[in-house]
N, C-alpha and C positions, 0 to 999 in steps of 0.2 A: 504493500500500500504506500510504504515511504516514498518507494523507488517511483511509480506512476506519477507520484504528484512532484515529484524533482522534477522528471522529466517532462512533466505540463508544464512546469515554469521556466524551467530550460525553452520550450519551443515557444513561451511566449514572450522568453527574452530576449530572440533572435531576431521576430522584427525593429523591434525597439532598438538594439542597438544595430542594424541598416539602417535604418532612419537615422540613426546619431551620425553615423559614418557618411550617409549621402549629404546630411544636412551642416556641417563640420566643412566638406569638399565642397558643397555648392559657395556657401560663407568664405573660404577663403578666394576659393576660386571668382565669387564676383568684388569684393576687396582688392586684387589685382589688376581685375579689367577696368573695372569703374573707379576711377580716381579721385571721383568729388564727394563730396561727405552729402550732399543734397538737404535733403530737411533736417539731418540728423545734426547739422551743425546750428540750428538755433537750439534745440535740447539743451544739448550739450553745453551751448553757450549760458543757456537759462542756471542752469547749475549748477556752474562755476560760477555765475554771479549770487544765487541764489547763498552759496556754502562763505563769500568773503561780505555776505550780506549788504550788499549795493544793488541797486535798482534794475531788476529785470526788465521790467515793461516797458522799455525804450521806444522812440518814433525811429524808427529806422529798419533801412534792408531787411526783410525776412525777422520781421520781429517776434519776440516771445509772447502770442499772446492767449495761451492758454491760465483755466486758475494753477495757482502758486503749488498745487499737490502735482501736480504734474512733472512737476522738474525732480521731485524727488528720485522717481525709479532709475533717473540721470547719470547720481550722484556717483553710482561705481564706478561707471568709464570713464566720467570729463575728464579725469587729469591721466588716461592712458592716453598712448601715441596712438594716431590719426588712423594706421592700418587696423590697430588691434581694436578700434571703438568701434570701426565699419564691420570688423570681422564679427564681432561679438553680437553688435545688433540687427546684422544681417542674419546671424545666427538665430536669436530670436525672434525675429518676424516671420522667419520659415516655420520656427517649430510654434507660433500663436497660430500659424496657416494650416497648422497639421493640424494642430490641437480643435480650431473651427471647424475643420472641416467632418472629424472624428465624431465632433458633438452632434453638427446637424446629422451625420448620416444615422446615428441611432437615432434622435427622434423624425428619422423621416423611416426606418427600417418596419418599425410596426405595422405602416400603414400595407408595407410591400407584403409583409409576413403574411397578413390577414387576405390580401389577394390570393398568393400563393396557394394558402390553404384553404379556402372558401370553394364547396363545393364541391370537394372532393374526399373518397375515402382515404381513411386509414389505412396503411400499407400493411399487410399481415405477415408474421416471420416466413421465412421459407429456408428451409436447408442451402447448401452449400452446393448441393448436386442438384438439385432442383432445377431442369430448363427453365429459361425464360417464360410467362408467359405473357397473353395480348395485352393487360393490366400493367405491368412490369414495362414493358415496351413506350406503352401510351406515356406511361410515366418520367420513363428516361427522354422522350420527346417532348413533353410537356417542360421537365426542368431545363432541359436546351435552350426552347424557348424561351424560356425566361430569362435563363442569363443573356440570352442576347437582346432583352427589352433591358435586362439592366445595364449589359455596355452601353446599347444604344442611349439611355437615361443618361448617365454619365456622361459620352459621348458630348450629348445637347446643351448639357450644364455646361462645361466646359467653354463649350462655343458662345451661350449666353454670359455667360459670368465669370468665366478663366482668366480674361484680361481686366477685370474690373479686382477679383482677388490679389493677385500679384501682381497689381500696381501701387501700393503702399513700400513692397517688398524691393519693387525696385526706385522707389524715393527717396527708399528709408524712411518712407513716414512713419505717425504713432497712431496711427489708424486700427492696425489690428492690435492694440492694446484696447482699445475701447468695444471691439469690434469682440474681444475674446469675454470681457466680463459681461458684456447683452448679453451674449451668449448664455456663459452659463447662469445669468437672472432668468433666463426664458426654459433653459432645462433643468432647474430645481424652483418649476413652477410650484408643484405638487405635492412635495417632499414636506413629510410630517412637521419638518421646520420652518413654519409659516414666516420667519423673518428675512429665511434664507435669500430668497430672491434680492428685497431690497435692500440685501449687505452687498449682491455684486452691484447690483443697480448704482447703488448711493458709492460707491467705488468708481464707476465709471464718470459717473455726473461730477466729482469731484475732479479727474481727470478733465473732461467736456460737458460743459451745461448740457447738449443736447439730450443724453440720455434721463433729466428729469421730465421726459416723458411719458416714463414707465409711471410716474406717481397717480395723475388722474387714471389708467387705468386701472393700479392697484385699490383704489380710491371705489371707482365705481366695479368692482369685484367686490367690494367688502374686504379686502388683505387690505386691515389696519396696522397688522405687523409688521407686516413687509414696507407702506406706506411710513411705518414710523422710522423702519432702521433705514430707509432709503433716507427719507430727512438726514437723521440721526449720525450715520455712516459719513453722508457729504461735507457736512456741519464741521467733524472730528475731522478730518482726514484735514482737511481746510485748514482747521484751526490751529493743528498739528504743525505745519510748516509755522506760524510764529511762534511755539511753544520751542521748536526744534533748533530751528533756524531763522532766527530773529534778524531785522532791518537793523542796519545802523543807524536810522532815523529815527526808529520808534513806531512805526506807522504799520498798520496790519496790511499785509500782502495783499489778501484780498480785498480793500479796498481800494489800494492802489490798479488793481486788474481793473474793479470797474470804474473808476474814475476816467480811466488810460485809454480803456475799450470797449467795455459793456454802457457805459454812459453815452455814448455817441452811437449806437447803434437803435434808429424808429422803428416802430411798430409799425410795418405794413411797407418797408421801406428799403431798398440794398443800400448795404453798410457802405458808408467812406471814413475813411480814417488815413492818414496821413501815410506812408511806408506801409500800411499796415491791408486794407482794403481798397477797393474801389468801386464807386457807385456801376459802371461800365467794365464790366470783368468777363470776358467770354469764359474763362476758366470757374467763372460763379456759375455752379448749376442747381442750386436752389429754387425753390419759386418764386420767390422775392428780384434774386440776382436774375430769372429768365422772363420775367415780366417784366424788368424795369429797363431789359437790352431792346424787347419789341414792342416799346413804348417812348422811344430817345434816339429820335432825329438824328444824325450827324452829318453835318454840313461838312461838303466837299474837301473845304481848307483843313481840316479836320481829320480827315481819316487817315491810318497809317494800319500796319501790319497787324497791329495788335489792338486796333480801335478803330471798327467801320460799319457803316448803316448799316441793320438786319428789322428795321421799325416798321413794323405794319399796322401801327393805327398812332394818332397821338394826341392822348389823353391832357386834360390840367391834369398839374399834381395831387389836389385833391381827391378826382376821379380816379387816378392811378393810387392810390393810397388807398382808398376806400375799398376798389376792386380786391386790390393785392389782399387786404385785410378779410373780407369776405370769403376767398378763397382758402385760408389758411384756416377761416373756422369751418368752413365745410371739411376741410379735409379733420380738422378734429373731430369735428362733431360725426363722421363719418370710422372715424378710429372707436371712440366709445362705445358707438352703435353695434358694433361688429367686434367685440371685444367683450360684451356685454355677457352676466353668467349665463341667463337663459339660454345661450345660443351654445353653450356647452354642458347644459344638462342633461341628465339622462344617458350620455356618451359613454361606451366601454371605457376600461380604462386604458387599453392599448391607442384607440382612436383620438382619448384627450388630450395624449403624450403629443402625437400629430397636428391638433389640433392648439395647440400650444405652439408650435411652429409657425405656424399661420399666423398666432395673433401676435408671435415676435415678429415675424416678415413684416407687417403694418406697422409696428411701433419704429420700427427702423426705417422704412420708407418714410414714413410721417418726419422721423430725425433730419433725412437727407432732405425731405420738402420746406419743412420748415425754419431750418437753421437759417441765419443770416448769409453765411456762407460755405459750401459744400465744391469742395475740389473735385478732380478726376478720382484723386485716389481714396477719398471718402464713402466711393459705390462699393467698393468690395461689401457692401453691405447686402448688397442684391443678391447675393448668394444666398442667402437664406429664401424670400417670395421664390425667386426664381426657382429652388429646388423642390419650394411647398405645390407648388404649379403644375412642374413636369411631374411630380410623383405622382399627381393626383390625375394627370394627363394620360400617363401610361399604364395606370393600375385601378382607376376608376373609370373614367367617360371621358372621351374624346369630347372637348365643350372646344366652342367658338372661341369663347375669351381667352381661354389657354394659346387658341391657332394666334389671335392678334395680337397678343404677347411677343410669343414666337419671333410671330412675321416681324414687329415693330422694331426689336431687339436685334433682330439681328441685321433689320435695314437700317438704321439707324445709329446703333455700336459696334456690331462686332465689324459690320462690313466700314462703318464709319473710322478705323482705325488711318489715325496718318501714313504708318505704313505701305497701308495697300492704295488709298487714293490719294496723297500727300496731303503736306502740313494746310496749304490753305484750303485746299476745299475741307478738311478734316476740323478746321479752325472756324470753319465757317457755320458747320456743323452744331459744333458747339454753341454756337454764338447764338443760334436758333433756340439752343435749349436740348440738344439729342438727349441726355439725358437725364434731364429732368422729365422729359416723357415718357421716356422708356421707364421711370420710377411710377408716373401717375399712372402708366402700363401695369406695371406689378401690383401698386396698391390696389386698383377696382379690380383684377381678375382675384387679387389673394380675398378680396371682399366676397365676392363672386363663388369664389371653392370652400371658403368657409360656411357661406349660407347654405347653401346646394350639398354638403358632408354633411352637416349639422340634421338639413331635413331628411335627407335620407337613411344615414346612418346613428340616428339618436334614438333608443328603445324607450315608446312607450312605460308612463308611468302606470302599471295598472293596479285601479281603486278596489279594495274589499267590501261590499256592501255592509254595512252597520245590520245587526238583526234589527228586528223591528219591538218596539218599545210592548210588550200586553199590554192588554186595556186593562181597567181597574175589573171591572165583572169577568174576566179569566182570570186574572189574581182571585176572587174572592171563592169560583167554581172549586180550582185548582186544592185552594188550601181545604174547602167544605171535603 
């Protein structure tokens, strides 16, 4: 009994360390090719200022402008040499990308599981000599198929959402640090530890305000728990950098963030801020940033490589405000709506776990729709809608809203890459909003597959009839 279970943990320490070994060679190996530190050098920079305690949040080049807990996870590398900071962080953006990708495919696997075996018998033992028979046969044809609906699943993710994943990775952004605790807030939805969620939640949002989006839905769920340690978690984490690493001024970190940058940014409005933002940002694919580009004129004398008309209607700015603002509560009030418990009652509990998915995929589209500002490399978040979609595409019902998904996704991103059509028309692309729509894409079909699961595959609650009360002259019969 010893020996078997050695050798289960032997065979299951073999992938794990390939993965260390591929992921180790890929890190150094892209450290040597790529020679610019890219995002990784304001972090980094953040850090170092943060540890001789002088003023991070500077107007200038690529500036630091996340909250003050952010710099912390910095602090080990800023004072290594330039290759071993890239190697290191390249290192870990691969293994947060293994790590996401690990989580969603268990909570997308139930959904496959329950296809797989729906409908069909139990296989019965049969000896060793035993011919095959027609049942056997069917069966070995049947799992073929499948795995080739799973390549092909795979396959489609990839093409949707492979270049939006490892774009962080090759930025070096901190994207998939934020991008790995949604995560796991969204797969310890249901776990006896009802706080559990809003400890990763309130982790992230201390990281990037965006993810205190999880709170009104934990809010209207009823996870008061989770709503409180999300508060709670953010609050600490926050406060922790002046407890730790105190200002030479005196002055609390985070108010200096918002005074610097969250104070200049309106409701209803793309950000400008000095070095920092720009009202006019093709690289802005928010909602705010893709309304406020096809609503701003630019005159001839004006345009240049990285700033040129794409307006098709032009609004006052009141109008443009108002619009924008309107939008942003639809898309809320459409998150809660479909996020709501009712619409996951009565659901197995393998279907929840899936179903939980779905209503991650929405909170994180809703992040990338409504932030101020949302880069290229910010969509790696599309991986999640996008894989709730095809799962449901290939192992449920062939639905329309999945195909214009599809279609939209890949006319407009995967085929949109500068690569294949180059930088300006690709630039152009953007400028339009590609994907920003490919997001408003994902959100209404995740809307879509959640309603449409929910009504089909949610069991009836069924009522026991009450007996019926006796009257007072059967009581009086009974006892006579």
């Amino acid at each position: 009994m010893r020996t078997e279970s050695t050798g289960t943990v032997r065979l299951r320490r073999k992938p794990l360390l390939l993965f260390v070994a591929i992921t180790v060679a890929l890190s150094i190996g892209l450290s040597f090719t790529r020679g610019r530190m890219g995002d990784l050098r304001c972090y980094v920079l953040g850090a170092r200022r943060m540890l001789a305690g002088t003023e991070i949040y500077r107007v200038e080049r690529g500036p630091f402008t996340y909250p003050p807990f952010f710099a912390v996870p910095f602090m080990p590398i800023c004072f290594l040499p330039e290759f071993a900071c890239r190697s290191i962080w390249y290192f870990c953006n691969i293994t947060m990308l293994g790590a996401s990708c690990l989580l969603i495919a268990r909570m997308a696997e139930p959904a496959m599981r329950r296809s797989r075996s729906s409908g069909r018998k139990p296989l019965q033992p049969t000896s060793a000599d035993a011919p095959p028979v027609a049942s056997d046969a069917a069966d070995s044809k049947g799992s073929k198929r499948l795995d080739r609906r799973r390549l092909l699943l795979i396959a489609l993710i990839v093409l949707l959402a492979g270049r939006h994943a490892i774009s962080p990775v090759e930025y070096q952004a901190h994207d998939l640090v934020v991008f790995l605790l949604a995560l796991l807030a969204i797969a310890t939805w249901d776990v006896p530890k009802r706080w559990l969620p809003g400890f990763w939640a309130g982790l992230a949002a201390a990281c990037k305000a965006t993810p205190l989006l999880f709170l009104p839905v934990f809010v209207i769920q009823r996870r008061f728990r989770a709503a409180a340690a999300l508060i709670l978690t953010a609050a600490v984490a926050t406060l922790m950098t002046d407890a730790v690493f105190p200002r030479n001024d005196g002055r609390l970190w985070g108010m200096a963030w918002y005074e610097t940058f969250v104070s200049k940014v309106q409701v209803g409005a793309a950000p400008d801020v000095q070095s920092a933002w720009r009202s006019w940002d093709y690289l802005n694919q928010s909602l705010t940033g893709t309304l406020s580009r096809l609503s701003t004129p630019i005159p001839d004398e004006q345009v240049t490589e990285r700033r040129f008309d794409v307006s098709l209607w032009n609004p006052a700015p009141p109008t443009l405000k108002a619009t924008t603002l309107a939008l942003q509560l639809a898309f809320v009030g459409l998150l809660l709506w479909f996020t709501r418990p009712s619409l996951s009652a009565g659901l197995p509990p393998r279907e929840r776990t899936f179903h939980r998915l779905g209503e991650g995929g929405l909170i994180l589209c809703g992040m990338l729709l409504l932030s101020p500002m949302s880069s290229k490399h910010h969509f790696c978040a599309l991986l999640v809608p996008v894989t709730y979609c095809l799962v449901d595409f290939f192992y449920r019902r062939r639905s329309l809203p999945v195909l214009v998904l599809i279609s939209l996704t890949i006319a407009l991103s995967t085929f949109g890459a500068k690569d294949l059509i180059g930088r300006p028309l690709a630039n152009t692309l953007l400028a339009y909003g590609a994907l920003t729509w490919c997001t408003v894409a994902a959100f209404l079909t995740s809307c879509w597959v959640l309603r449409s699961r929910s009504a089909e595959l949610r069991v009836p609650v069924q009522t026991v009839p009450l007996p019926e009360r006796p009257q007072p002259s059967e009581i009086r019969r009974q006892a006579g």
